[in-house]
Structure formats: C-alpha cells, structure tokens
ROMI-879763 format. One record per residue (C-alpha): residue in one letter; x, y, z. Coordinates in steps of 0.05 Angstrom, whole numbers, plus 32768, in hexadecimal, padded with zeros to 4 digits. Each point is the difference from the previous one (the first is absolute). Layout:
BEGIN
AXYZ ...
END
This chain:
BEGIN
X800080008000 X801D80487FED X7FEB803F801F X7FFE80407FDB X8031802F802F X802B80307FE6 X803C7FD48008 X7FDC7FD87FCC X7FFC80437FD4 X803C8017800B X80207FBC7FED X7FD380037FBE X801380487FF3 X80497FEE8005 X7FFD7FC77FCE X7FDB80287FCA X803480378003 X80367FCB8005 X7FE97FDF7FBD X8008804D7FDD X8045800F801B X80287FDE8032 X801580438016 X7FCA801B8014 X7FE77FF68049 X7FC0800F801F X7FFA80338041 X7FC87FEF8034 X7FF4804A8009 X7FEB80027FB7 X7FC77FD68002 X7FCE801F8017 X8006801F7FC0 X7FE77FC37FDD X7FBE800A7FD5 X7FFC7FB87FDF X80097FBE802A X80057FC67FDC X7FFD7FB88038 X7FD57FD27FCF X801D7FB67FFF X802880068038 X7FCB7FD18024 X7FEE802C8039 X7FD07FE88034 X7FED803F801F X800B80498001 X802E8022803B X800A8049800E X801B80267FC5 X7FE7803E8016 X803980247FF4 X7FED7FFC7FB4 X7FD0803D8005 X801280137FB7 X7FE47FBD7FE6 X7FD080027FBC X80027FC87FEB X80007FC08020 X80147FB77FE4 X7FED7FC0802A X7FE67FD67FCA X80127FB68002 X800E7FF58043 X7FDA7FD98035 X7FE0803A8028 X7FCD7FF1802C X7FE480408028 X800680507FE2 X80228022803F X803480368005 X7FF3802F7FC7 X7FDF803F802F X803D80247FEA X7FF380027FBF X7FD580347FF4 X802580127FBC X7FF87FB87FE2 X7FDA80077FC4 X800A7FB77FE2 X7FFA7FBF802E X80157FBE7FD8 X7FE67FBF8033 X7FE57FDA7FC7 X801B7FB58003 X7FFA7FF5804E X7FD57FD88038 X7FDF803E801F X7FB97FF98012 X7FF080468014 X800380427FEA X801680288039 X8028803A801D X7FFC80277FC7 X7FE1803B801F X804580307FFF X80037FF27FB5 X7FDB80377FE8 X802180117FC5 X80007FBB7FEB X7FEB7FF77FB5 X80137FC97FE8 X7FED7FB68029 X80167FBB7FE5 X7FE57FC88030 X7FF87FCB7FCE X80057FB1800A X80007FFA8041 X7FC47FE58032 X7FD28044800A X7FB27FFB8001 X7FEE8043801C X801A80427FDA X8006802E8042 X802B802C8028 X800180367FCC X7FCB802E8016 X80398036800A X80257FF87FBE X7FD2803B7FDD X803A80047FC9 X800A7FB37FEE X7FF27FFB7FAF X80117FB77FF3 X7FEB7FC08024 X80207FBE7FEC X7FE37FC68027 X7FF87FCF7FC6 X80007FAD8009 X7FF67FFE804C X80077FB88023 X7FB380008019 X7FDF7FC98028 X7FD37FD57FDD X7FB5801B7FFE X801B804E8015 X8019802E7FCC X801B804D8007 X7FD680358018 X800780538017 X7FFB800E8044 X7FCB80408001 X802A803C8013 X803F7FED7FD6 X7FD27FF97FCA X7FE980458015 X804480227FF2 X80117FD87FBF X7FC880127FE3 X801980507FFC X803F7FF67FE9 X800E7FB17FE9 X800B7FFE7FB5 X80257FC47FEF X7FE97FBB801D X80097FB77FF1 X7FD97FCF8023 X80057FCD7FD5 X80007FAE8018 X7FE3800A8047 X7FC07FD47FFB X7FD7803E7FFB X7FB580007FEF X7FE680448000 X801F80427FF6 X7FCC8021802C X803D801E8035 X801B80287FBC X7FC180297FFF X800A804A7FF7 X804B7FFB7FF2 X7FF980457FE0 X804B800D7FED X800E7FB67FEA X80247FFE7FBD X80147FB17FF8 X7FE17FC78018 X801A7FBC8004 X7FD27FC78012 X80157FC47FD7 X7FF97FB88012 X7FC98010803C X7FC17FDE800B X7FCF80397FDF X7FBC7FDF7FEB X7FD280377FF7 X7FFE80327FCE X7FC88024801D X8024800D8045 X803D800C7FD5 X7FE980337FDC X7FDB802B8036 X804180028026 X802680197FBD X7FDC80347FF4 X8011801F803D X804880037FEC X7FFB803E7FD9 X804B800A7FEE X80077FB97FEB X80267FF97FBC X80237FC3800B X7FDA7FBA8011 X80157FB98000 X7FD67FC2800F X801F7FC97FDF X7FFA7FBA801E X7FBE80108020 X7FB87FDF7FF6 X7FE2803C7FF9 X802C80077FB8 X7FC57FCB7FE2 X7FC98026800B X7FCF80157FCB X8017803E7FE0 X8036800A803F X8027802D7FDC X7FC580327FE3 X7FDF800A8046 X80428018801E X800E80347FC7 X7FB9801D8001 X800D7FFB804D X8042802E8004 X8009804A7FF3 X80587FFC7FEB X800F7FB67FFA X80357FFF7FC5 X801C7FB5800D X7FD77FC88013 X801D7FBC8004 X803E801A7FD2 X7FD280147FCB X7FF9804C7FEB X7FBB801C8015 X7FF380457FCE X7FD38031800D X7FD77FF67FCA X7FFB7FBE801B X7FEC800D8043 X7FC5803C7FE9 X7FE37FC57FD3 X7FFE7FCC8039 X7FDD80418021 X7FCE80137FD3 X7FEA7FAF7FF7 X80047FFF804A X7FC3803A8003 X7FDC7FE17FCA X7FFA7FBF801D X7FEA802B8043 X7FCC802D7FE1 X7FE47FBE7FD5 X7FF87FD78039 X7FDF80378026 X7FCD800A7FCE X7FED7FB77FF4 X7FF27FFE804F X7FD380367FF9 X7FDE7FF97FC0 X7FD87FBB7FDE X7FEE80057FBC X7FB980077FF1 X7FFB7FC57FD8 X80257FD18030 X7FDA80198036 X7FBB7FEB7FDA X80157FB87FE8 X80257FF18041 X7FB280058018 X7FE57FCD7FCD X80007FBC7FFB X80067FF67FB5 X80327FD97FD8 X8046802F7FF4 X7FEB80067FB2 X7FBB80228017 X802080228034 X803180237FD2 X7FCE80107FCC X7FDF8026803B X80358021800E X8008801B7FB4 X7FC080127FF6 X7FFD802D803A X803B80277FED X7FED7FFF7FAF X7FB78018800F X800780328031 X7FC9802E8016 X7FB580078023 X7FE57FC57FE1 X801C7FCB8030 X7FEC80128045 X80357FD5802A X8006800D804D X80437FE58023 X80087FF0804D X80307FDA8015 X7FEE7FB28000 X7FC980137FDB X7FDC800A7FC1 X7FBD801E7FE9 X7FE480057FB5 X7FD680277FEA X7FCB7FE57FCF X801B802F7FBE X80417FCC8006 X7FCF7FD57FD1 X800480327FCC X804D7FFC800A X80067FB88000 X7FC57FDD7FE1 X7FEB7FBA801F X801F7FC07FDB X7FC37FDD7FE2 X800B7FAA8013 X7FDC7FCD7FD6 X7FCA7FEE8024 X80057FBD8034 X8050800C7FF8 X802A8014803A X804D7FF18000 X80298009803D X804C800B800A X802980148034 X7FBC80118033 X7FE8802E7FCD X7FC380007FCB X801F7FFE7FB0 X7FC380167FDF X7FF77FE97FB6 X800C803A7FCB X7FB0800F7FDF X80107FE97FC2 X7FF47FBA8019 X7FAF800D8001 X800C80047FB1 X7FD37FC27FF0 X80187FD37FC2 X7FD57FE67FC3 X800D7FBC800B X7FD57FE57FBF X802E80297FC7 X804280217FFB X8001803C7FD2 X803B80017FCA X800980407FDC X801480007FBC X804380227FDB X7FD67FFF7FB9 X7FBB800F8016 X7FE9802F8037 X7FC27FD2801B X80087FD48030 X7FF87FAF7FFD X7FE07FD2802C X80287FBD8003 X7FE87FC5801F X80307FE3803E X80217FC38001 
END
C-alpha cells in the first residue's frame, strides 16, 4: 500500500526532472509552486497531507487503487481532478473545491452522484461504466443534482444500469450528453425529460432499448429546441422544424377527431343494416343535401322522419319471398313481380318488323 505524502511527490518530482537533465535538482522550497501533479500508476492506496501544494490545478490520480476522497481542503485552486480508474465508492470531501471544473470519476464502484452541492463552477462530470450491484443502477442525489443543473455542461453516464433519465430534468446549461449502453425502455419518459434540457446539442443513446422504438429518433428531434448530433448522426435545422411542424399536425388532427364525428358515421353507426346499405346511406346524405330529409341525431339514437321515403324509396319483394343473411331482411329487387308468358316466347325478326309466335318444344 502507498500513501500519497509529499515524500512520495517530491520523489516523483525528482525523477521527472532527472530524466530531462541529470543536472538539474529539485528544491523543496520550490514546490509549492507546482500547478500540475501528475501520481497516476504509482498504485496509491490513499491520499495523505499534501497541503502544502496550495497552487495545485490540476490533479492526476488515475489508475491507482484509491479507496476514500480525503485530503484535498487545500485545494481550493484545483480546477481539474483525474480519479477515474479507482475502487472509491463515494463522492466526498469535495466541498473546498470550488473552482473545480473539470471531474473524472469513471470505472470505479459509485452508485450515488453526491457531495457536490458546493461545486457551483464544475462543467464536466465523467462517471461512466460504474461497478453497480446487481438490480441497483446510478442515480443523483437531490441537491447535487440541484447545483449541476446551473452550470453542468458535459456529462457521460453511460453503462451504469440506468432506466430513466428523470434526475437530468431541467439541466438548463447541459451541452453533451452521454448515456450509452443503459437500461432506457421508454421513449415517452425519455422524451419529457429531454425536452427540458434546453441547451442540449449533443445526445448519445447507443446500446439502449429505447434505440428500437417506433419512430425513436423523430420524437426526440421534434422534442428538442438545439440538438445538432444525435447518436453520431447530424441533426439540421431544417430537419428538426419538419419533425416540428408534423409533430403539431398530428396534435391538432388528433384533437379534432376527439371532438368531432362525421355526420354520416354518426347515422350508420345507429343502424343495423348491412355495411353496403350503410354506406350508400351515408352518400346519399351528403350528395342530396338540404330540407327534404328531416333527420334528428341524439346520441345512441335515431329518429326518421316520414319524407326519408321520398329519399329512399321502399325495395318492392316478390311476394311470399323473404331471404335472410347475416340477421338482416334481403328484400328481392321489384322486377321479380314481372310475370312470364309461359305458353309462347316472342322472337323478333332482322327481315321483317312483326313479331312471330313459335310453338315450344
């Protein structure tokens, strides 16, 4: 186990210049001076008091084995913090940090994004590919949420079991979003929280389930105000006011087919006639408009008046005939009360214009 001290620095420090010029030496009065702080694979355990580094901005631990995030109160000038490719399972003691922008916390074993309610300056948050229990999956706790959402703008998120996007809501100064290979299902939910990311240009959602759903990739457009990028695919603008424009239409049609039944439909739906009467019903209504058919609609019901015979004339059946189909009376056309001279079959000549009686066989 190694310990982050400053013997440890100073022993780093020493090497690096060593490697440039074996003349050179390094003076322990000098570094406090230092600005950049480079300790990644040096397989440090924990982090001791280096406090004497006050001019620290930026920060490298990646690659080690750190546990805990301790010891960094005096570095209220660090501006980039590089953890990414540790064991820590906690975001903590980061409240001195407040001109921190840049945070890489990636691969390591966090569930909870927290502890950053005081870092009102942080821009990018890395805390991709966590190692997450079984059945949990990364969440925001509510007041770091709070302050990320008025100043985060870059954030990957991406393989952490996630389901939802909900905690992302209002994320007003957002610019890129990274949320591939989650567990996102619902485009509905999905969508709602997306179009509260208002400075969004920058989307990616590869790997998800959510990526199969019908017309997935039109309903976040129309959903957006600047996305440009969308699963590494350019989004234009004439793009996104067309998936607009449909978006409306498809609102304002759906509203008025809620509201409004067409006449016709709303008289046949009443009747129980075959379809083929029904619809020439329906077309005789709207071809013969005007005060000769006295119709009266409530809902559920129907009621005639009696000039809808002079409309639609009754169907004259051969007489002792009735044929049924379907529950409903098929009356015979009147031509079938034509009666037929059985006894002689009239043959009209080509030559001669009078007609001759032949005898049948």
């Amino acid at each position: 186990m190694v310990k982050l001290t400053t013997d440890i620095v100073e022993r780093k420090c020493s090497q690096i210049l060593t490697g440039k010029s074996l003349s050179k030496t390094i003076k322990k009065d000098e570094l406090w001076k230092l600005t950049h702080l480079h300790m990644n694979d040096m397989f440090i355990s924990s982090i001791g008091n280096i406090a004497v580094y006050t001019s620290l901005k930026v920060l490298y631990l990646q690659n080690n084995n750190i546990s805990k995030i301790r010891n960094l109160h005096f570095a209220c000038n660090l501006t980039h913090l590089y953890l990414q490719h540790n064991v820590i399972t906690k975001i903590e003691n980061l409240e001195s940090l407040e001109n921190l922008q840049k945070l890489y916390l990636g691969y390591n074993n966090i569930i909870v994004v927290e502890g950053l309610q005081n870092t009102k300056k942080l821009q990018e948050l890395y805390i991709e590919s966590q190692k997450i229990p079984f059945g949990e999956s990364l969440c925001f706790e509510p007041r770091s949420a709070f302050t990320l959402s008025m100043c985060l703008k870059v954030l990957n998120i991406s393989d952490n079991k996630m389901t939802s996007l909900n905690n992302l809501m209002g994320f007003q100064e957002l610019y890129t979003l990274n949320a591939k290979n989650n567990l996102i299902d619902n485009i509905d939910d999905l969508t709602t929280t997306i179009s509260t990311l208002t400075s969004l240009q920058n989307l990616f959602l590869q790997g998800n389930p959510v990526t199969s759903s019908y017309r997935y990739r039109e309903n976040l457009i129309a959903n957006t105000i600047s996305l440009a990028n969308l699963d590494g695919k350019i989004v234009t603008d004439i793009c996104r006011s067309f998936m607009k424009k449909l978006k409306m239409e498809k609102y304002n049609r759906r509203g008025k087919n809620a509201t409004k039944i067409p006449l016709g439909d709303d008289i046949t739906s009443s009747l129980n006639l075959p379809p083929a009467f029904k619809r020439s019903i329906s077309r005789a209504i709207f071809q013969h408009p005007g005060p000769h058919l006295s119709v009266t609609i409530t809902p559920g019901s129907l009621s005639v008046g009696s000039q809808l015979q002079q409309v639609f004339p009754p169907w004259k059946s051969a007489p002792g005939i009735r044929s049924t189909k379907d529950n409903h009376v098929t009356p015979r056309p009147f031509w079938s009360n034509v009666t037929k001279n059985k006894d002689t079959r009239l043959i009209r000549s080509h030559i001669n214009t009078k007609a001759i009686a032949l005898p049948l066989i």
